[in-house]
Structures are given as structure tokens and as C-alpha cells.
C-alpha positions as CSV (number, residue, x, y, z in Angstrom):
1,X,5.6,-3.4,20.1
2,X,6.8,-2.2,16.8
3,X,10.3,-0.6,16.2
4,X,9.5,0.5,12.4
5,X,10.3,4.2,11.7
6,X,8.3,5.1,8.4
7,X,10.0,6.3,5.3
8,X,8.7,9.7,4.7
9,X,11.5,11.2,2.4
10,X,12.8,10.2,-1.0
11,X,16.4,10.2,0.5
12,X,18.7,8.7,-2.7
13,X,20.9,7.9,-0.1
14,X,19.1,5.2,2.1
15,X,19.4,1.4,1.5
16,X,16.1,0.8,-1.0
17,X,17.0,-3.1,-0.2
18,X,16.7,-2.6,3.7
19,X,13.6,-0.1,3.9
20,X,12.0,-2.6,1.8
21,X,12.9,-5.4,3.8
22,X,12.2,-3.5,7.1
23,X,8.7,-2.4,5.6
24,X,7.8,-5.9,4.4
25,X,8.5,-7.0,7.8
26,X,6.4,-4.5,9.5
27,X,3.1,-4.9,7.3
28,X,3.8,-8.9,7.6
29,X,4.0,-8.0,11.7
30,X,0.6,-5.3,11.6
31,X,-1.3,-7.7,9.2
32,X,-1.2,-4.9,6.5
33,X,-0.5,-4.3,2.9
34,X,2.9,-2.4,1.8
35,X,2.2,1.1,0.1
36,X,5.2,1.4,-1.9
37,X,5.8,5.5,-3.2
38,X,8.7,5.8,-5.7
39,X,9.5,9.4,-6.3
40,X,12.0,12.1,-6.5
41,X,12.8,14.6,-3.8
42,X,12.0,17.5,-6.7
43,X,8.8,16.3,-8.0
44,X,5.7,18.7,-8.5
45,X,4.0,16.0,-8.0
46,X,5.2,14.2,-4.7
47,X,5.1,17.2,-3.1
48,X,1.0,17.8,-3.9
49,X,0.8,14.3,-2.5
50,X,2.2,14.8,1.0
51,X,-0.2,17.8,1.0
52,X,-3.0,16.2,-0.2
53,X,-2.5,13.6,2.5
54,X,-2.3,16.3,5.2
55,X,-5.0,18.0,3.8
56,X,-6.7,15.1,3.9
57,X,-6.7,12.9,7.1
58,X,-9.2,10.3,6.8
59,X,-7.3,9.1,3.8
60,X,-4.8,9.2,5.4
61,X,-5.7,7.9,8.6
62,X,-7.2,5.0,6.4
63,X,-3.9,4.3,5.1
64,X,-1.9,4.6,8.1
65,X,-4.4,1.4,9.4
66,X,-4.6,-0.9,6.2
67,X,-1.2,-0.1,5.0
68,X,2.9,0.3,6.0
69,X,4.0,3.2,3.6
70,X,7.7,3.1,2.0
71,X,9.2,5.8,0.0
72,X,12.1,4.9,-2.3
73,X,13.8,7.4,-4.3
74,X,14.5,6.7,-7.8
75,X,18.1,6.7,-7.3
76,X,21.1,4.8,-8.6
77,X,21.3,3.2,-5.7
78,X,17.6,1.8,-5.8
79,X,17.8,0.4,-9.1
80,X,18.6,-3.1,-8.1
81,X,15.5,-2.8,-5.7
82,X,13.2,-1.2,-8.5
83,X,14.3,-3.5,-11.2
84,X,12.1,-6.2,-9.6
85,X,8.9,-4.0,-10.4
86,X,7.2,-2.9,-13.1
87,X,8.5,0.2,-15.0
88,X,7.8,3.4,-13.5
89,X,5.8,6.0,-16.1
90,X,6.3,9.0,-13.8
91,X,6.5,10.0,-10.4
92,X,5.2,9.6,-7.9
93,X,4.2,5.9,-8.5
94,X,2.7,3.3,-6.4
95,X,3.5,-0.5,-5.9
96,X,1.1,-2.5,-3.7
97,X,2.4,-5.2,-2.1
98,X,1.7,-7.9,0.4
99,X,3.4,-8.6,2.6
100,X,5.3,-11.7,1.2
101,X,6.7,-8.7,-0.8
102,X,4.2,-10.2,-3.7
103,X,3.3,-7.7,-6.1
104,X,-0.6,-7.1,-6.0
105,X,-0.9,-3.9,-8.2
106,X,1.3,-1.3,-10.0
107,X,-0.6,2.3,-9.8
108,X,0.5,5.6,-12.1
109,X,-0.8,8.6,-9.8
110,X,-1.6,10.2,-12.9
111,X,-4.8,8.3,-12.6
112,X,-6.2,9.9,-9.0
113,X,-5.0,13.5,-10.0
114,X,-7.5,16.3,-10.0
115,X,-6.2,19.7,-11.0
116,X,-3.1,20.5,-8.7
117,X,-3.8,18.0,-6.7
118,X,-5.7,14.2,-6.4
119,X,-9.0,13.8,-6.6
120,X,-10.5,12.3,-3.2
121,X,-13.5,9.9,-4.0
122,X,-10.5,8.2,-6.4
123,X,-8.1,8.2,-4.1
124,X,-10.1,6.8,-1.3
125,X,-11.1,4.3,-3.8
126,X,-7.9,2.7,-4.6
127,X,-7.1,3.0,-1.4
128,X,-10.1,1.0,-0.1
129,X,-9.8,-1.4,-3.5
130,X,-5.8,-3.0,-2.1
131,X,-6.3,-2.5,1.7
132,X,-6.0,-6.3,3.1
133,X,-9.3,-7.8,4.7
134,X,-10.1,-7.1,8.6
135,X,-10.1,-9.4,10.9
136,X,-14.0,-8.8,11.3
137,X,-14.8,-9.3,7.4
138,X,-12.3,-12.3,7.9
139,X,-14.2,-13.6,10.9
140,X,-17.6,-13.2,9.2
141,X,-16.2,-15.4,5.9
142,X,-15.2,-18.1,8.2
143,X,-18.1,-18.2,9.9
144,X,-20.2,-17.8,6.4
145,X,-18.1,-20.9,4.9
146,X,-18.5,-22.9,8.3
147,X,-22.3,-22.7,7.8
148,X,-21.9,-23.5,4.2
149,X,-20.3,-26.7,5.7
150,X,-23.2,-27.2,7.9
151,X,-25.9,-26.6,5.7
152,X,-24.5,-29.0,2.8
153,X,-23.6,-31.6,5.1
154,X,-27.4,-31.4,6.8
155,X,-28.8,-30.9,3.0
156,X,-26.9,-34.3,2.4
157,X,-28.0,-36.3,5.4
158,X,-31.9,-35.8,4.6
């Protein structure tokens, strides 16, 4: 049973370093992808985002299973952390990560907004684009590439 305790606040004041860390270890532990948010506590923007999410729960159910979700605030005291990304063009911002803590995609928000909020059919999109394999599509491309196997090594015999 998992121990992790999301990061729902950008708090300037946690460790970036060890929320990271902790996050990585929890999407590497779930089989999921890491959702990095990098924002500010007084952003417009972050703000619409937690309600869109609420207003919103397939979305977010959806991310809660494909994904462990991080916020970091752009803060002094992340910089270090931050540093190893791609710069930030506003907030919030996204970072999709395995979780290796490889780099997969770097996402301005700007691009899912919609008026005051974000725009659903994009959101659920990007969402849907990152999230990891399941286990079932991985199952079902095993068992494609074992009858690949098969079928060339009968295809071969005749």
C-alpha cells in the first residue's frame, strides 16, 4: 500500500527535490506517468485549473488513474529542481514525465484554454495523448507480436 500524499498546493516552501523524488517514486510504484504542474499560489490561471478539474471529474478521474500529479511552486527554492526542464512561458505549466524522471513532453496550458477556463475535448486529449499504456493494451501487444512470431516462423517452415 502506498504512503504518497499528493502535492496539491504551490507551497514555495516545500522541498521541490523531495516531492519530485517522492512522486517519481510513486508513479514508478502505480505504473503511471508523473503530471508535473509548475505554478504560483496567485495565478489566475492555476486557480481556473483546480476548478476546472473539479468541475470536471472524468478528467480528472482519468488523471488520478494514468497519472501521479506534483505541484512545484516557482520558487527560489525550486530553481535547482526546475533548472533541469525546459523553460517555463507561463503558469501553470506542465512537465510529463516517466517515471525514470525522463522528460516525455513539456505542455504551456495556454494551449487547452477556452475562455476563463480550459477547453475539455483538449484537455482530455493531452491527457489521453501522455497517459502510459494499460496493462490490457500491453497484454494485447504481446500477444499481437507473439503471433507475429508464430506466423513468420510457420510462413518460413513451408
Amino acid at each position: 500500500t502506498s504512503t504518497y500524499v499528493e502535492v496539491t498546493r504551490y507551497d514555495p516552501n516545500r522541498n521541490a527535490e523531495k516531492d519530485l523524488a517522492d512522486a517519481l517514486a510513486e508513479a514508478k510504484r502505480a505504473g503511471k506517468r508523473l503530471l508535473l504542474a509548475v505554478g504560483v499560489d496567485w495565478c489566475e490561471w492555476c486557480h481556473a485549473l483546480d476548478n476546472f478539474y473539479a468541475q470536471n471529474l472524468e478528467i480528472l478521474a482519468f488523471r488520478k488513474r494514468n497519472y501521479v500529479h506534483v505541484k512545484i511552486a516557482f520558487a527560489p527554492q525550486s530553481i535547482q529542481v526546475l533548472s533541469r526542464f525546459p523553460p517555463i512561458p507561463g503558469y501553470p505549466h506542465f512537465f510529463i514525465l516517466e517515471s525514470s524522471g525522463q522528460l516525455l513532453h513539456s505542455q504551456d496550458t495556454t494551449e487547452l484554454e477556452l475562455g476563463k477556463s480550459y477547453d475539455t475535448a483538449k484537455f482530455s486529449a493531452f491527457l489521453k495523448k501522455w497517459a502510459p499504456y494499460s496493462k490490457t493494451k500491453k497484454q494485447w501487444l504481446m500477444l499481437l507480436n507473439i503471433d507475429w512470431l508464430n506466423l513468420s516462423y510457420e510462413r518460413i517452415g513451408d
